[in-house]
Predicted model as a PDB file, atoms N, CA, C, CB and O in Angstrom, pLDDT in the B-factor column:
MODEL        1                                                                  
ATOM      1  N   UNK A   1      33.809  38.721   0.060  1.00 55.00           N  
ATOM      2  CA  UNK A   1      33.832  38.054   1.344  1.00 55.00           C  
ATOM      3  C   UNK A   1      33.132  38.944   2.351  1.00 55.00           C  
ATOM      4  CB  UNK A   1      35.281  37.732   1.789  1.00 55.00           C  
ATOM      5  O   UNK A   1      33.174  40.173   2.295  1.00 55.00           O  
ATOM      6  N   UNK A   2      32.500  38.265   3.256  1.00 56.00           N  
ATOM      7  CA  UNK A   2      31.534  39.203   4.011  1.00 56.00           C  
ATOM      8  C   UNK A   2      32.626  39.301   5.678  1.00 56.00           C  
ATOM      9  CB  UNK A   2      29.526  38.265   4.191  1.00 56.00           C  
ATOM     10  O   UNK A   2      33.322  38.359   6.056  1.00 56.00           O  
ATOM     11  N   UNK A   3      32.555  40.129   6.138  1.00 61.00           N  
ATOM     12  CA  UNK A   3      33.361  39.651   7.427  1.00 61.00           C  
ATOM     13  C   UNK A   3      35.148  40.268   7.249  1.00 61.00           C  
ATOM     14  CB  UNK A   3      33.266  37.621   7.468  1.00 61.00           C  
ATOM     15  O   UNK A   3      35.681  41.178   6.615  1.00 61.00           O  
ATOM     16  N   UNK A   4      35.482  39.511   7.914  1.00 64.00           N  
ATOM     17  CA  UNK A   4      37.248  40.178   7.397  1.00 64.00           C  
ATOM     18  C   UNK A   4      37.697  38.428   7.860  1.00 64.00           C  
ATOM     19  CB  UNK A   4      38.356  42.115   8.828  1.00 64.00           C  
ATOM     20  O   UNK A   4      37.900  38.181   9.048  1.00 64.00           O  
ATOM     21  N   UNK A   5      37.779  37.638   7.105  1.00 75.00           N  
ATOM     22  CA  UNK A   5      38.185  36.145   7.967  1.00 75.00           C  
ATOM     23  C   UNK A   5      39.669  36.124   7.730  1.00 75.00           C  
ATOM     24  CB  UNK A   5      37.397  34.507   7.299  1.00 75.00           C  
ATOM     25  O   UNK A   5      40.007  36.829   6.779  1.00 75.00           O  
ATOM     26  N   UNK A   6      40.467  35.609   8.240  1.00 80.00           N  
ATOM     27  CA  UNK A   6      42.094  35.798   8.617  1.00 80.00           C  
ATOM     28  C   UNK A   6      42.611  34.931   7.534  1.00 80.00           C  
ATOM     29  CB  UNK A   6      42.667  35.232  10.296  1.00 80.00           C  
ATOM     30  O   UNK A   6      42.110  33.807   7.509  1.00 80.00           O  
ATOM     31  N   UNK A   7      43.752  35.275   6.378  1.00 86.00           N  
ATOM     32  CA  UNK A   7      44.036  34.921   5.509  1.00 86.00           C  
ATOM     33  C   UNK A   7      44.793  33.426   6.081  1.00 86.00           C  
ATOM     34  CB  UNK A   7      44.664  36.006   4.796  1.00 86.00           C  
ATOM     35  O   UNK A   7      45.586  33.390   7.022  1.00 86.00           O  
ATOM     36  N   UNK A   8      44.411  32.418   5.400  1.00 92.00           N  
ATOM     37  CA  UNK A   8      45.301  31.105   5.515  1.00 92.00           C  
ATOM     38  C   UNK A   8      47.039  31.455   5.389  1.00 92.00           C  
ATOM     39  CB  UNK A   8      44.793  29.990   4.137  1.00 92.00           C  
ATOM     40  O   UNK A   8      47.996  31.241   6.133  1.00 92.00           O  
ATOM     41  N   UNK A   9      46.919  31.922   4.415  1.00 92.00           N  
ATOM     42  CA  UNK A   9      48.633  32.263   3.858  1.00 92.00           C  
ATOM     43  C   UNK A   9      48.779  33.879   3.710  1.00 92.00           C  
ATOM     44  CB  UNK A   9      49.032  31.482   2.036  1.00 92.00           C  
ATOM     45  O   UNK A   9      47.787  34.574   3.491  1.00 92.00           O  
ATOM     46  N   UNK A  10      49.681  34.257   3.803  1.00 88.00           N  
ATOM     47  CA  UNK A  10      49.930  35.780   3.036  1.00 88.00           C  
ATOM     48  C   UNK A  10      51.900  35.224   2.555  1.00 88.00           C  
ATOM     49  CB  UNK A  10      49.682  37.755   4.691  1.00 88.00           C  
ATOM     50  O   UNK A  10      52.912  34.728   3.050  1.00 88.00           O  
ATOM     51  N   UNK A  11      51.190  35.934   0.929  1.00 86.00           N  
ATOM     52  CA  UNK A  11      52.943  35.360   0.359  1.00 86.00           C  
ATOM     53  C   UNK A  11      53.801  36.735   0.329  1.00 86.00           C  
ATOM     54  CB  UNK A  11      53.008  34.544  -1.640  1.00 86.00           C  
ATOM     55  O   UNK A  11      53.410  37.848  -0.025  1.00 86.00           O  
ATOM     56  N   UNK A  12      54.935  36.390   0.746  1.00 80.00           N  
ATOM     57  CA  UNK A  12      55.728  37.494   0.725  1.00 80.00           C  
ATOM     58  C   UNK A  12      55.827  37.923   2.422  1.00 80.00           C  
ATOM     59  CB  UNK A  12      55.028  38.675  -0.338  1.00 80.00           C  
ATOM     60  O   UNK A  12      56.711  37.466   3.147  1.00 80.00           O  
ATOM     61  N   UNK A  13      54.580  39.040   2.987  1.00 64.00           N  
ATOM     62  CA  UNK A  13      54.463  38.768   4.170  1.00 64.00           C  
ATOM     63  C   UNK A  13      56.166  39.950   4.691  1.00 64.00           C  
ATOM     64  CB  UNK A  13      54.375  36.766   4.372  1.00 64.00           C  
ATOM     65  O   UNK A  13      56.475  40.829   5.495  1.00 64.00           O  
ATOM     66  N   UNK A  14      56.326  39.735   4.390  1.00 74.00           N  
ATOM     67  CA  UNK A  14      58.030  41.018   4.615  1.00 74.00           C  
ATOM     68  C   UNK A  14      57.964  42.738   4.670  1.00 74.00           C  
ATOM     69  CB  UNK A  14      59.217  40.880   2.955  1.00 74.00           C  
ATOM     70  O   UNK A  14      58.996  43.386   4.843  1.00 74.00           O  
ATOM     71  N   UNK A  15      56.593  43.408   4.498  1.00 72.00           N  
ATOM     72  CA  UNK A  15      56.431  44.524   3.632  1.00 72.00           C  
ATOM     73  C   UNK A  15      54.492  44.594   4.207  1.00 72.00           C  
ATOM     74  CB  UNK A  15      56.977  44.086   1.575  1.00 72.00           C  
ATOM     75  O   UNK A  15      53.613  43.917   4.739  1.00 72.00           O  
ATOM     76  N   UNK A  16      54.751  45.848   3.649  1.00 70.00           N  
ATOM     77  CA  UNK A  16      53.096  46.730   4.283  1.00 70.00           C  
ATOM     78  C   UNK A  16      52.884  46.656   2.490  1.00 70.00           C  
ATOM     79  CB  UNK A  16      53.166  49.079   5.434  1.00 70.00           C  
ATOM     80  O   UNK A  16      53.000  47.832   2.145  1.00 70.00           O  
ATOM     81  N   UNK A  17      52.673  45.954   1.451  1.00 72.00           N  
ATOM     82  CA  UNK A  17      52.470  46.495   0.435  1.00 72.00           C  
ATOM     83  C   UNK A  17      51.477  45.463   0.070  1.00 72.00           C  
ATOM     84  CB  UNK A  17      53.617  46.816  -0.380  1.00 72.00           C  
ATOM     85  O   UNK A  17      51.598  44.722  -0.906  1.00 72.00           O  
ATOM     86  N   UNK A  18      50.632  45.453   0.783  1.00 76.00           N  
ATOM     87  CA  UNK A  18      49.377  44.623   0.437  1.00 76.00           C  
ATOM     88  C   UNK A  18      49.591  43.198  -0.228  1.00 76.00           C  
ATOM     89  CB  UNK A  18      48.514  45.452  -0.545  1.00 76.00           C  
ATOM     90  O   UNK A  18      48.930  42.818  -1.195  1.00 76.00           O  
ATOM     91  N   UNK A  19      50.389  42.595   0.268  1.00 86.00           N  
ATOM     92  CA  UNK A  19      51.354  41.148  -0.385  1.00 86.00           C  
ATOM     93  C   UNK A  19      49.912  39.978  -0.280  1.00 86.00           C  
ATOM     94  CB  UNK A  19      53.216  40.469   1.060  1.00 86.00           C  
ATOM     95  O   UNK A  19      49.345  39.774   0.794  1.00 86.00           O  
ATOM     96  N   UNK A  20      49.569  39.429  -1.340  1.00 90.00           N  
ATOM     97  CA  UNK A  20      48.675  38.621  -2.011  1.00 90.00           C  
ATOM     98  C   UNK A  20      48.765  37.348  -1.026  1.00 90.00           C  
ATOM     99  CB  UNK A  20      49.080  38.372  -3.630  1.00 90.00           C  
ATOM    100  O   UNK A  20      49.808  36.775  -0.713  1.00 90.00           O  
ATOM    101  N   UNK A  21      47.047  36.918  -0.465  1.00 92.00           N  
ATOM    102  CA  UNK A  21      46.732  36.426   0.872  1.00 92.00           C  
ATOM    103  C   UNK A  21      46.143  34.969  -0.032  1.00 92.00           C  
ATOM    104  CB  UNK A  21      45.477  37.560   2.021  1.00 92.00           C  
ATOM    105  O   UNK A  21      46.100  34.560  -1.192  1.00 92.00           O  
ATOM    106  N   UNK A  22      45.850  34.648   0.992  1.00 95.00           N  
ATOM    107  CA  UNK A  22      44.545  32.959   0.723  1.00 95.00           C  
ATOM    108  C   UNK A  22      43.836  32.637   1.522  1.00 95.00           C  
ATOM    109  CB  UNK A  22      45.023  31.455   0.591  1.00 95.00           C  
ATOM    110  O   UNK A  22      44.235  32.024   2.512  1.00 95.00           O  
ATOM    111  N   UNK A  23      42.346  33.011   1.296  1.00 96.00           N  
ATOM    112  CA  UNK A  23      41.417  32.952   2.314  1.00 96.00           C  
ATOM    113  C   UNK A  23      40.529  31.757   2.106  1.00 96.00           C  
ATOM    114  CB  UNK A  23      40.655  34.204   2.389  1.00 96.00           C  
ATOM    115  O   UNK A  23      40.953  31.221   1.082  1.00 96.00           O  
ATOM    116  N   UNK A  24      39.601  31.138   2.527  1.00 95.00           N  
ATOM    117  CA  UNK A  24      38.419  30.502   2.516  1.00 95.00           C  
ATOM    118  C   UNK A  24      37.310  31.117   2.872  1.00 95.00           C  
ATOM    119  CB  UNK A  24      38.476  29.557   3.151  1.00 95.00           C  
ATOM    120  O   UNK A  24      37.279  31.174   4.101  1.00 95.00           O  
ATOM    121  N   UNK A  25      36.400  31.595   2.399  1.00 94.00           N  
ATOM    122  CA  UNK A  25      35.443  32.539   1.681  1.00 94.00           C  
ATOM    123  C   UNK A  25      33.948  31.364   2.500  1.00 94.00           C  
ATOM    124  CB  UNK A  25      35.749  32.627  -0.647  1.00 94.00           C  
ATOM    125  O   UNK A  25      33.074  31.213   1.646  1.00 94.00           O  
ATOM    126  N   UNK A  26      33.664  30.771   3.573  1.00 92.00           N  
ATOM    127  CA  UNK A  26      32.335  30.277   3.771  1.00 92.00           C  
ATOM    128  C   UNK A  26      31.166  30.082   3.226  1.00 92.00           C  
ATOM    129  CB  UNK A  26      32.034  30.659   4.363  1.00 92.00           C  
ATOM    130  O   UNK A  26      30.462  29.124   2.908  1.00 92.00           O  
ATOM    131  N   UNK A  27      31.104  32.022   3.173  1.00 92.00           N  
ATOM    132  CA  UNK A  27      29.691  32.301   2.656  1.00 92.00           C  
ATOM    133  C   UNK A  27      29.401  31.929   1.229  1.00 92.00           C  
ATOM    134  CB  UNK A  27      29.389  33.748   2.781  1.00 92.00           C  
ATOM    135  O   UNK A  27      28.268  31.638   0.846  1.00 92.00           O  
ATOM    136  N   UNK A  28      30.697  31.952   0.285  1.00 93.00           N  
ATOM    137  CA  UNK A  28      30.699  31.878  -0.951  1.00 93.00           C  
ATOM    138  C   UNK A  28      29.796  30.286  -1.061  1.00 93.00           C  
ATOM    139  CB  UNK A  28      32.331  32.047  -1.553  1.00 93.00           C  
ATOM    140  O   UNK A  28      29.447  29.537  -0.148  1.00 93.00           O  
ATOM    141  N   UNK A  29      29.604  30.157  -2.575  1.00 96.00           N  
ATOM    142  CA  UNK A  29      29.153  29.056  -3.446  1.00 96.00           C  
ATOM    143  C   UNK A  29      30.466  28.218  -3.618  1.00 96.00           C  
ATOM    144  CB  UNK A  29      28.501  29.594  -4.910  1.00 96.00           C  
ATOM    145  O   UNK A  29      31.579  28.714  -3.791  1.00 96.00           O  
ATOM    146  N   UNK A  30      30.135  26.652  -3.535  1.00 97.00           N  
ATOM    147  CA  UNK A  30      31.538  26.027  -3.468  1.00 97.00           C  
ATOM    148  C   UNK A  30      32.124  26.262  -4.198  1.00 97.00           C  
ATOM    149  CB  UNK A  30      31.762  24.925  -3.441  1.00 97.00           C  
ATOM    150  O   UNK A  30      33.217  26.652  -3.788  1.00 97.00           O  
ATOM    151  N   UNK A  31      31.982  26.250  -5.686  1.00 97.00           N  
ATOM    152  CA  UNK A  31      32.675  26.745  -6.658  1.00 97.00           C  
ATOM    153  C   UNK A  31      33.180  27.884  -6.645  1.00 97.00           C  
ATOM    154  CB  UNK A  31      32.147  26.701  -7.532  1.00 97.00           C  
ATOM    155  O   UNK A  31      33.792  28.299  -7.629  1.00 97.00           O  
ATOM    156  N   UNK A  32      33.048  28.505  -5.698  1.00 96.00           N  
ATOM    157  CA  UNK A  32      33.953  30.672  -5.365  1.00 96.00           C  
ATOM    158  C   UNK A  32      34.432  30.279  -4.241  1.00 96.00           C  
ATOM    159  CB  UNK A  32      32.712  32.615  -4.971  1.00 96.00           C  
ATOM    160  O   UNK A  32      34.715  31.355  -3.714  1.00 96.00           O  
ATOM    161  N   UNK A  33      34.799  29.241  -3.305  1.00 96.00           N  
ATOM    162  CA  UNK A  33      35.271  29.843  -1.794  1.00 96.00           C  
ATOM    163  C   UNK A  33      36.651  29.736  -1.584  1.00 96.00           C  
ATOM    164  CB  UNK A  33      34.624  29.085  -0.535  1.00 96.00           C  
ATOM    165  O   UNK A  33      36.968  30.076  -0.444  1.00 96.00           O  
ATOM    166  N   UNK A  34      37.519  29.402  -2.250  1.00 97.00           N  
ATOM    167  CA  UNK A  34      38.674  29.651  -2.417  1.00 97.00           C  
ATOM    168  C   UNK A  34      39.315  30.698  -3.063  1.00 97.00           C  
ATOM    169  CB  UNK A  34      38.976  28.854  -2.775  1.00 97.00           C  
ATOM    170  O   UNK A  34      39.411  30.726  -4.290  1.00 97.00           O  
ATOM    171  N   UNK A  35      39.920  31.869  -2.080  1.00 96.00           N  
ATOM    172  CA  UNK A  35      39.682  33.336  -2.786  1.00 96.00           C  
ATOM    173  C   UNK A  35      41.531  33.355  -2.658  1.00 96.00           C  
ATOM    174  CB  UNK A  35      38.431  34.904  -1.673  1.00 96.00           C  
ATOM    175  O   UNK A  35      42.005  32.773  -1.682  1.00 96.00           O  
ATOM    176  N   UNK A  36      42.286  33.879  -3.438  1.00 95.00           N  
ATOM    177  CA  UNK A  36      43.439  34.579  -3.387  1.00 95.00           C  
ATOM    178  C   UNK A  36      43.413  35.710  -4.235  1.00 95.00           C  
ATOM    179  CB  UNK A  36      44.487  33.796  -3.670  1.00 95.00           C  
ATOM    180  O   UNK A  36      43.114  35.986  -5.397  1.00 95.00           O  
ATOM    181  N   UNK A  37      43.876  36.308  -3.127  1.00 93.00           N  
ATOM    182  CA  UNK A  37      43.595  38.307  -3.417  1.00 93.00           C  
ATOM    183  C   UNK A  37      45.320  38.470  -3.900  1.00 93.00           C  
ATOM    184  CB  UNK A  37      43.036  39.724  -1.285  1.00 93.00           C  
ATOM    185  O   UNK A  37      46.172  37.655  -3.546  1.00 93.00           O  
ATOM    186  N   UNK A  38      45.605  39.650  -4.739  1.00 90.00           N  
ATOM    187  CA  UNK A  38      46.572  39.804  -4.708  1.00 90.00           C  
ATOM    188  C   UNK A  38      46.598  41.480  -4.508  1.00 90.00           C  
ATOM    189  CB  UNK A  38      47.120  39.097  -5.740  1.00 90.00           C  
ATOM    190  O   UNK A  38      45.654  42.266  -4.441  1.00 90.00           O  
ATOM    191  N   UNK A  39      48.556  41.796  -4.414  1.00 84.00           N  
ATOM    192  CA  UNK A  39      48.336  43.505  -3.970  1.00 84.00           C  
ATOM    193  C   UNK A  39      48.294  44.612  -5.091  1.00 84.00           C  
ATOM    194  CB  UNK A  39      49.635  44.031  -3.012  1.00 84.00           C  
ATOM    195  O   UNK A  39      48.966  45.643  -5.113  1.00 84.00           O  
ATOM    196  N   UNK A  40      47.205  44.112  -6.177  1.00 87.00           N  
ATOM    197  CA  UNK A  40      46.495  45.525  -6.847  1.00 87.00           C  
ATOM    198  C   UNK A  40      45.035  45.537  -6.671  1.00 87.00           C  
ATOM    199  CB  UNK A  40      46.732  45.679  -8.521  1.00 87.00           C  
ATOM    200  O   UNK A  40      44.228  46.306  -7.194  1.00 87.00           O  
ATOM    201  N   UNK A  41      44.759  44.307  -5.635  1.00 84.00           N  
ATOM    202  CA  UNK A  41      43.358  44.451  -5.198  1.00 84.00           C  
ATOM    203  C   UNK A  41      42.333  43.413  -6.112  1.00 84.00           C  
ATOM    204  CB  UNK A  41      42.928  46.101  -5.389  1.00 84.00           C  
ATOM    205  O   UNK A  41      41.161  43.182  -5.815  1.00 84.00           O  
ATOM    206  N   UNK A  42      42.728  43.105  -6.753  1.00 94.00           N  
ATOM    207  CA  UNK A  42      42.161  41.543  -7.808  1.00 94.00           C  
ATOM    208  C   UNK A  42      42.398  40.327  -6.448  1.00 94.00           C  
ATOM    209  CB  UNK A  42      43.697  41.008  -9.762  1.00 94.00           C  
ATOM    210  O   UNK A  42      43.213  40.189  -5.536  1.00 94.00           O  
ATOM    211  N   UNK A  43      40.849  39.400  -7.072  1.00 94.00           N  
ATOM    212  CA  UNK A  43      40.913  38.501  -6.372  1.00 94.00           C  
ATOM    213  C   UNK A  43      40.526  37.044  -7.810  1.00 94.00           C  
ATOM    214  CB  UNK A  43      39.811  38.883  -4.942  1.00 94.00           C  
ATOM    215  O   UNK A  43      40.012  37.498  -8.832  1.00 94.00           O  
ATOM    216  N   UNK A  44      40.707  35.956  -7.796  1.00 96.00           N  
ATOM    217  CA  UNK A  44      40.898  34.982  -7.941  1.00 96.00           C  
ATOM    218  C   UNK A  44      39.596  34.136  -7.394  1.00 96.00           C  
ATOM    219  CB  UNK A  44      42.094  34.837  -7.485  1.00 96.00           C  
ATOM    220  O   UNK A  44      39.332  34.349  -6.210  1.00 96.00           O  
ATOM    221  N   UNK A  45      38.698  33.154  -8.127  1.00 97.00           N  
ATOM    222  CA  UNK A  45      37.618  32.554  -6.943  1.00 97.00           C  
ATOM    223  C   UNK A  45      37.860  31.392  -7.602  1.00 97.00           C  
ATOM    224  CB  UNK A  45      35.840  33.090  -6.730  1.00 97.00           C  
ATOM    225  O   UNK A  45      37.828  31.284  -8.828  1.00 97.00           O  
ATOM    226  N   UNK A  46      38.146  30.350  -6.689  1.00 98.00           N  
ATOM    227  CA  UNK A  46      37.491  28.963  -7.244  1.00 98.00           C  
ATOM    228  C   UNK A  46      37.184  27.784  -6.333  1.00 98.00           C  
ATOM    229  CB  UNK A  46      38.404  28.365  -8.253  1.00 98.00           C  
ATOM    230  O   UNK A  46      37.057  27.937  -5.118  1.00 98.00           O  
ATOM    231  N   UNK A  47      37.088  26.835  -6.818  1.00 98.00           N  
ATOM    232  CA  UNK A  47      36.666  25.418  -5.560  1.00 98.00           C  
ATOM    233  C   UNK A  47      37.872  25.017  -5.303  1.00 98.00           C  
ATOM    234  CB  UNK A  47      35.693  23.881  -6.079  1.00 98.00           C  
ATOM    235  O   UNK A  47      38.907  25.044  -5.968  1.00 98.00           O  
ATOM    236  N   UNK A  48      37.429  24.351  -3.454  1.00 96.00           N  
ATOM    237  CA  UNK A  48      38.634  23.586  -2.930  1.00 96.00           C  
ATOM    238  C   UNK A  48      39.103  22.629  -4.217  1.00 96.00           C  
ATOM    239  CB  UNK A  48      38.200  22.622  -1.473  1.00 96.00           C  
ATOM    240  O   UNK A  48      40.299  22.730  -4.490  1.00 96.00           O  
ATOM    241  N   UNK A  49      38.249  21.628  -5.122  1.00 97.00           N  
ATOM    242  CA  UNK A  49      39.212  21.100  -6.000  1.00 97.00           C  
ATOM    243  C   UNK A  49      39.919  21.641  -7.137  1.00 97.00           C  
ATOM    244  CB  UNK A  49      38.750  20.232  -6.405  1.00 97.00           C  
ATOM    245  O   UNK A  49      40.647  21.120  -7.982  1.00 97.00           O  
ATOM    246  N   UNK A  50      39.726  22.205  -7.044  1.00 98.00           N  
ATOM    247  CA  UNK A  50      40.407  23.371  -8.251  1.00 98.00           C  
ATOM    248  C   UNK A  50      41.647  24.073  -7.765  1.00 98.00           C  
ATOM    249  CB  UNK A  50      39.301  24.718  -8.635  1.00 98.00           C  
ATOM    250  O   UNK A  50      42.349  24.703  -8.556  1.00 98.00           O  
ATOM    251  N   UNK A  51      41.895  23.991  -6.651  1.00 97.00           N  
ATOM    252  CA  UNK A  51      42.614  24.888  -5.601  1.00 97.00           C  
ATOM    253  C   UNK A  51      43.910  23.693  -5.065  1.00 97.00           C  
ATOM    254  CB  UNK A  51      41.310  25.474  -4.116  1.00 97.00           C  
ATOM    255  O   UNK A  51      45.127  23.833  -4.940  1.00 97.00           O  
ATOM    256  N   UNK A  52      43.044  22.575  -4.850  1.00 97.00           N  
ATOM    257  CA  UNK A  52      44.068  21.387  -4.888  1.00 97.00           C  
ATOM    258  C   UNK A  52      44.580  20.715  -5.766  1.00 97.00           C  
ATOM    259  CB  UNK A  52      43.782  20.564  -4.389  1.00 97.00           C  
ATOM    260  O   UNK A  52      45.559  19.979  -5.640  1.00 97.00           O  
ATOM    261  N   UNK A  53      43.837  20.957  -6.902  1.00 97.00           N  
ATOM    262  CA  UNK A  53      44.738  20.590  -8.154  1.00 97.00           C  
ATOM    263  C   UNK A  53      46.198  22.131  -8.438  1.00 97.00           C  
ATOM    264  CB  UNK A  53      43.274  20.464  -9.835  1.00 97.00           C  
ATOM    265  O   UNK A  53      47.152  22.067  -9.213  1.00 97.00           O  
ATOM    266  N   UNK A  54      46.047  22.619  -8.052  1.00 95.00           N  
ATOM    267  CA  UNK A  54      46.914  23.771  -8.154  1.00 95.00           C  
ATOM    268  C   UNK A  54      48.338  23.424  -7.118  1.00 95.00           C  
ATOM    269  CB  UNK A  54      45.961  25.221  -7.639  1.00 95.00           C  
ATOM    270  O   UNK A  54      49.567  23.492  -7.113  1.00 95.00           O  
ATOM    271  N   UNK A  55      47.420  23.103  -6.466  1.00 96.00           N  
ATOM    272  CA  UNK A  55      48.829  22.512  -5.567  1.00 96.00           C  
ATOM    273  C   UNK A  55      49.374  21.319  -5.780  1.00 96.00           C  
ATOM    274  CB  UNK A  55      48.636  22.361  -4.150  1.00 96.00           C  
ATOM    275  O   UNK A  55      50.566  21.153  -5.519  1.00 96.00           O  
ATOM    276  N   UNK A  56      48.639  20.348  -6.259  1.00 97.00           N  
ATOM    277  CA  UNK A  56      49.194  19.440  -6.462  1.00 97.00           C  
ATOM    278  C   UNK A  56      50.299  19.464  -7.868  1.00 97.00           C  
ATOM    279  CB  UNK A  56      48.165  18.587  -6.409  1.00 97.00           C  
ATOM    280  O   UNK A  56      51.416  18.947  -7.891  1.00 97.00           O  
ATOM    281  N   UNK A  57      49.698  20.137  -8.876  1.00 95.00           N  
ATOM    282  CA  UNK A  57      50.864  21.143 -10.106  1.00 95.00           C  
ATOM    283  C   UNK A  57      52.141  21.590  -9.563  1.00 95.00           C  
ATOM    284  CB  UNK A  57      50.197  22.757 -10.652  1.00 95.00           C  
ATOM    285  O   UNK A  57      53.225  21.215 -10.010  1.00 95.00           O  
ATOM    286  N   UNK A  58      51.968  22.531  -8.431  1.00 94.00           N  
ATOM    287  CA  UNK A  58      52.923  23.120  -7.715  1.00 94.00           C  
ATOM    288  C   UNK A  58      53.989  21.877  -6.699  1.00 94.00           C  
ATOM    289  CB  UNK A  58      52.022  24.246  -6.800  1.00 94.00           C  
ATOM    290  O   UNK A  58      55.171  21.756  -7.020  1.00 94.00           O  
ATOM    291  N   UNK A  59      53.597  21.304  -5.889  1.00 95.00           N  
ATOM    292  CA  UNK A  59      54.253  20.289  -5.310  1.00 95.00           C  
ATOM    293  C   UNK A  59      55.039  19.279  -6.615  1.00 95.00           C  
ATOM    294  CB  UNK A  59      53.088  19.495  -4.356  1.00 95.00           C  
ATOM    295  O   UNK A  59      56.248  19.048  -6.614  1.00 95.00           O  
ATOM    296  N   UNK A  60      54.498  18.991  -7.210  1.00 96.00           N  
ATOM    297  CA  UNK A  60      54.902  18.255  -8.777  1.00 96.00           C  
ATOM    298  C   UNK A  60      56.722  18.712  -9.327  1.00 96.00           C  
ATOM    299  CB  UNK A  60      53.494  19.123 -10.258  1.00 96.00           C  
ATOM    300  O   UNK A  60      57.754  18.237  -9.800  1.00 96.00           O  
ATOM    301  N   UNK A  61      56.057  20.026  -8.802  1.00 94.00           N  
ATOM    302  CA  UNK A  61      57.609  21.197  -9.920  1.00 94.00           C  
ATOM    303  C   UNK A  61      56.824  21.439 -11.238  1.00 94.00           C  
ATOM    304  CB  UNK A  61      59.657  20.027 -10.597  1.00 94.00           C  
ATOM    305  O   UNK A  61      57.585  22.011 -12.018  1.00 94.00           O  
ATOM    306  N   UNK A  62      55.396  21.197 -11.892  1.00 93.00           N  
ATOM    307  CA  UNK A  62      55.075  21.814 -13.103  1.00 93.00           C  
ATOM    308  C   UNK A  62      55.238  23.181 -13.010  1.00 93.00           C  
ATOM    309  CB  UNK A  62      53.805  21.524 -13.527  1.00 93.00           C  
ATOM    310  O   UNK A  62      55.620  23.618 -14.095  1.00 93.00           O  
ATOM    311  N   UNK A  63      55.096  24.150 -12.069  1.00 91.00           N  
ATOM    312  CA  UNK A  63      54.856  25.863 -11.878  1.00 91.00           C  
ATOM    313  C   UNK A  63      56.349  25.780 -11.891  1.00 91.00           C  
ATOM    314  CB  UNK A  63      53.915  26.718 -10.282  1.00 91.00           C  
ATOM    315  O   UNK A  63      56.629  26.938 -12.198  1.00 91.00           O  
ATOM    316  N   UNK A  64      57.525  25.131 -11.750  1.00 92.00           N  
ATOM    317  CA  UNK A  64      58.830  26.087 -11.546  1.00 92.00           C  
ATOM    318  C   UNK A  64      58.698  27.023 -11.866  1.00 92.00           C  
ATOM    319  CB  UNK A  64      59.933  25.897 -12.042  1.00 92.00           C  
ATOM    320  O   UNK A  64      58.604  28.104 -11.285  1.00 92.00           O  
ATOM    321  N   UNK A  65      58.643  26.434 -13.843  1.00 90.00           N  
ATOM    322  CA  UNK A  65      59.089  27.577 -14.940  1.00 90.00           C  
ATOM    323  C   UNK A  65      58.396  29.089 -14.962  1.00 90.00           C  
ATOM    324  CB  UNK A  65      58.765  26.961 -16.406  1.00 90.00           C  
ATOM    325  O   UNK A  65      58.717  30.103 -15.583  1.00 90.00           O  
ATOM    326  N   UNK A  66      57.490  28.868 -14.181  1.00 87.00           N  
ATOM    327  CA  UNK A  66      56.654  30.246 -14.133  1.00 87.00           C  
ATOM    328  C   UNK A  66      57.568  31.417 -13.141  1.00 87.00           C  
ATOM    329  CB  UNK A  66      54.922  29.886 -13.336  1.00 87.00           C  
ATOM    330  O   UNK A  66      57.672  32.642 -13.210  1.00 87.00           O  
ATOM    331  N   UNK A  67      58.080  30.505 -12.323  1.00 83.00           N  
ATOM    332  CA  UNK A  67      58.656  31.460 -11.263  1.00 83.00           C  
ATOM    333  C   UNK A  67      60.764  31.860 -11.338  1.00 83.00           C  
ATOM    334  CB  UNK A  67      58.131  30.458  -9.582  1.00 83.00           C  
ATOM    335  O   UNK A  67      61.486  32.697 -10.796  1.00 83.00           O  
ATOM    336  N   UNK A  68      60.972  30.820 -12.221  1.00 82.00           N  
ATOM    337  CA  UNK A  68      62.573  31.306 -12.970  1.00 82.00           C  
ATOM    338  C   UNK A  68      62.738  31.645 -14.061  1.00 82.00           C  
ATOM    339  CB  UNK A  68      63.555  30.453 -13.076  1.00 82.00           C  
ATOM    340  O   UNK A  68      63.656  31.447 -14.857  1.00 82.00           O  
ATOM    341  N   UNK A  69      60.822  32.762 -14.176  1.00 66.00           N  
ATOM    342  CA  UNK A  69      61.789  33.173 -15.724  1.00 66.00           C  
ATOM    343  C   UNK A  69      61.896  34.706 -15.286  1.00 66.00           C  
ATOM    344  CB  UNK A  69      60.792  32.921 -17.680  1.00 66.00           C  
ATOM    345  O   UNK A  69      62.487  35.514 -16.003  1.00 66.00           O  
TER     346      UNK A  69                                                      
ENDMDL                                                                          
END                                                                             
């Protein structure tokens, strides 16, 4: 990402420990501008539809199981 653009989300957000953000990336190629960084410094790239199918998984309840185990 060129710039420093202000994360949409930061999860967690409680803590200085670099807690994993969600940006929209402009400059990127549509297919990269959906960036979520997380805190070991890895980032994630893909398209707004790719990004809304993720949520739409998540709103669903398909991701629970990922997060009560």
């Amino acid at each position: 990402m060129t710039g420093s653009p202000e994360p949409l989300a930061t999860f967690c957000g409680n803590c200085n420990c670099g807690c994993p953000e969600l940006f929209v990336d402009e400059t990127a190629a549509p297919e990269r501008r959906i960036v979520i960084t997380d805190d070991f410094g890895q980032r994630v790239q893909m398209s707004a539809d790719q990004f809304g199918s993720l949520v739409e998984e998540a709103k669903a309840g398909r991701l629970d199981a990922a997060v009560s185990a």
